[in-house]
C-alpha positions, 0 to 999 in steps of 0.5 A, a space after each residue: 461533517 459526515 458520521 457514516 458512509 459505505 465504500 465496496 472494494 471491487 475484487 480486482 482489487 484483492 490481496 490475498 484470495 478474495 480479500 481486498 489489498 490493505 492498502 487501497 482500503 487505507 487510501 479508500 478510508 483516508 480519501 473517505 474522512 478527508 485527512 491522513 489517518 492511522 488505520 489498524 487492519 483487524 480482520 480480512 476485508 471482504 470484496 464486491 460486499 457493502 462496507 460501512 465506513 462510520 464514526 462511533 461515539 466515542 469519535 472514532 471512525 471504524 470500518 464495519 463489513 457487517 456488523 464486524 469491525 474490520 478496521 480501527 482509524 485513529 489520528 496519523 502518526 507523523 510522517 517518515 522522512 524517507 532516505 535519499 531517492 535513487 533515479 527511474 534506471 536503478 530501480 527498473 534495474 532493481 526490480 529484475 532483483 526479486 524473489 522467484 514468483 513460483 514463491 509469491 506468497 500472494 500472487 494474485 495480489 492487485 499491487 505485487 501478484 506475478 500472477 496478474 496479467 499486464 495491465 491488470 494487476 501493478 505488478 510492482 516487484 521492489 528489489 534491493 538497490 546495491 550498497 543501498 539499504 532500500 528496495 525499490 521499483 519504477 511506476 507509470 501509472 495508467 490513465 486509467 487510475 486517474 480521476 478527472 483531473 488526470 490525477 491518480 486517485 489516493 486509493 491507488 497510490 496508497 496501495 502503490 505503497 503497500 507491497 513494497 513495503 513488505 518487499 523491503 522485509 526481503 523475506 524470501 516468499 515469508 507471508 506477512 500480513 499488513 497490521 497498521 498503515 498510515 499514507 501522508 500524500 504530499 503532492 499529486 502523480 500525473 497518469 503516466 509519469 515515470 515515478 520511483 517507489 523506495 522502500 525501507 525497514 526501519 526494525 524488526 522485533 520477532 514477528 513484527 516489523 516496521 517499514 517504511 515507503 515514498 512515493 516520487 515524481 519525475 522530477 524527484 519529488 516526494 508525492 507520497 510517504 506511508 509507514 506500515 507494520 507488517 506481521 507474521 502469522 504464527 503460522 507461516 
């Protein structure tokens, strides 16, 4: 087995200014190691410069801008079970339910930025679905996502499911900054499938928040589940 590799995260796939989008490092790191995996995000990971992907001594596996760790990986927690899914039209419906863009805390963002043109960015905006406790949005991924096998890559739907996890905060433009995050992906989104992304928060203490998103097919079924933490910078 491999002990060490190195990754770079291209800048299209930032989230913050000239930071990569937690989630597609995760899907990077998991596709990487070749098992669903914890990470812990430590420090902003820098894009278009050589990350060192490498296991330690002690066994585990850290993700290394430099000499920096910028993430920790451990083994994945379980995977959440999600609730109920809600059809392609309540979440197109839904996603016309979101915050002001002239607010985005992030609006170049790879996965949510209002900002990024059609076909650029994912542009996906999770709104709250009525009498539901969850938010959520449709996806089609473009071909261009997908491998080989037409397939989309695991990169990109883990950070599918990052931002609506924040948006399921429904912080009102509020910046939050991805802490831990763990995707188990339990089948495979074809290039151009009409797919659900829910999202839902599962509690709250102070500036910390636990979240959780699903991924769905077509035809309903789950493809992917993640679960994230979300924290508030004390100076947002």
């Amino acid at each position: 087995m491999f002990t060490e590799c190195t990754l770079q995260v291209a800048a299209r796939y930032c989230g913050p200014p000239a930071s990569a989008n937690g989630g597609y490092v995760c899907g990077l790191v998991a596709a990487a190691i070749g098992l669903p995996v914890t990470l812990r995000l430590i420090k902003p990971i820098p894009v278009q410069a050589p990350l060192n992907l490498r296991a330690g001594d002690d066994g585990q596996w850290r993700l290394f801008a430099q000499d920096l760790a910028v993430i920790e990986v451990r083994d994945a927690q379980a995977p959440l079970v999600p609730p109920a899914v809600c059809d392609y039209a309540t979440a197109a419906a839904a996603a016309q339910q979101t915050i002001d863009p002239s607010i985005h805390p992030c609006p170049g963002c790879f996965v949510c930025g209002p900002a990024r043109a059609a076909g650029d960015g994912l542009r996906l905006s999770a709104g709250v679905v009525p009498g539901r406790d969850i938010v959520a949005t449709p996806w089609q991924p473009a071909a261009e996502f997908a491998g080989s096998d037409g397939y989309i890559v695991p990169e990109i739907v883990a950070a599918a499911l990052d931002c609506p996890g924040y948006q399921s905060l429904r912080s009102e433009g509020g910046f939050w900054l991805l802490g831990e995050y763990t995707v188990h992906q339990t089948g495979h989104v074809r290039a151009g499938e009409a797919c659900v992304i829910t999202a839902w928060e599962i509690s709250r203490r102070g500036r910390i928040a636990s979240v959780g998103t699903a991924l769905y097919g077509a035809d309903g079924g789950l493809r992917a589940v993640a679960a994230g933490t979300w924290i508030q910078p004390r100076s947002a």
